[in-house]
C-alpha positions as CSV (number, residue, x, y, z in Angstrom):
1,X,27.5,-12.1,-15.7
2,X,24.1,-10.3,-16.3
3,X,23.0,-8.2,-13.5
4,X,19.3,-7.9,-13.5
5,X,17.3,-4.9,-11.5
6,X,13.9,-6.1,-9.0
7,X,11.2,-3.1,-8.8
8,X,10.7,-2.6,-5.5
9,X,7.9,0.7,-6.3
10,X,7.9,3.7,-6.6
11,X,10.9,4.1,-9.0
12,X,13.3,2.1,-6.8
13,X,15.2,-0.7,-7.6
14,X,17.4,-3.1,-6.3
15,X,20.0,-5.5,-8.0
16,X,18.0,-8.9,-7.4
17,X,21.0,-11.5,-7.2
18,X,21.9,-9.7,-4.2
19,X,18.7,-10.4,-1.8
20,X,18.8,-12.7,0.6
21,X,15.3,-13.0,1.6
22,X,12.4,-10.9,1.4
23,X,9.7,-10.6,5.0
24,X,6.9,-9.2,6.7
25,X,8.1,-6.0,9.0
26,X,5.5,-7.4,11.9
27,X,7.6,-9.8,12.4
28,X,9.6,-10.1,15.8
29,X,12.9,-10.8,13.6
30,X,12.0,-8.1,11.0
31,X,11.5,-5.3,13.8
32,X,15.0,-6.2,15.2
33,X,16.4,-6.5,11.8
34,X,15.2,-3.1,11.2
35,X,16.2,-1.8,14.2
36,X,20.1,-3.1,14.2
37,X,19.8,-1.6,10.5
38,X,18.6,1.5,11.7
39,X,21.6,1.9,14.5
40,X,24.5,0.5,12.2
41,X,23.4,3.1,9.3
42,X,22.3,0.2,7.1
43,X,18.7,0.8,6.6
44,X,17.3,2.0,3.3
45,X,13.9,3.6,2.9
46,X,12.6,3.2,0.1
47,X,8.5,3.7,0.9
48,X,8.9,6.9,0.3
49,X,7.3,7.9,3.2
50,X,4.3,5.2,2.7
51,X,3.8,2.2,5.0
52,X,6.7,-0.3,5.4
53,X,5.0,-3.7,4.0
54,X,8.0,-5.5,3.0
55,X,11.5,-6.2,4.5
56,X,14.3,-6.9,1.8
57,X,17.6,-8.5,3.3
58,X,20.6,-7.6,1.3
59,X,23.8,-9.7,0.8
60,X,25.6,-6.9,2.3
61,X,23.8,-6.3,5.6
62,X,21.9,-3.6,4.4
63,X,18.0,-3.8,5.0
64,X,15.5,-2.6,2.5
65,X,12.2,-1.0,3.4
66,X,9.5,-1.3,0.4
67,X,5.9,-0.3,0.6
68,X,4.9,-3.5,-1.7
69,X,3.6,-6.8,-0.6
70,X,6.3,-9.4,0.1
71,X,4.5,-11.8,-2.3
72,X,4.4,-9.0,-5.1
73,X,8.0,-8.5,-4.4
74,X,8.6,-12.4,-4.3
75,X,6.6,-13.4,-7.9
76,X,8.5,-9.9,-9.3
77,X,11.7,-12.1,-8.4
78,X,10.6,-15.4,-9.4
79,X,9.4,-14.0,-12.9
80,X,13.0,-12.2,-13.1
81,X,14.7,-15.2,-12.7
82,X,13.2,-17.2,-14.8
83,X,13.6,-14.9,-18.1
């Protein structure tokens, strides 16, 4: 089985068969996402201490904060699946 890596900036990456879904952290859902992340010791900054512009939900409950654009983060994943 390949295992393929998504940029999500700034030298991070994440293994991309194992996102769920990628949002918007002004969303209602995303802020209690984050939130219930945050408490459970699931949350993963990866801005690097920019602004949060994207929401990546893991397979394994963990919850990925990027400073990229959900759709930069969404064509980076369709363009990694296809190849």
């Amino acid at each position: 089985m390949k295992t393929s890596l998504l940029n999500i900036g700034f030298g991070n990456a994440v293994v991309a068969e194992r996102i769920i879904a990628v949002i918007t952290p002004s969303s209602a859902s995303g802020k209690r996402l984050k939130d219930e992340a945050r408490e459970n010791n699931l949350l993963i900054d990866a801005t690097h201490g920019r602004k949060t512009r994207s929401i990546i939900i893991m397979d394994s409950n963990h919850i990925v904060l990027s400073a990229m654009q959900p759709e930069t983060l969404s064509n980076r994943l369709i363009n990694n699946t296809e190849n």
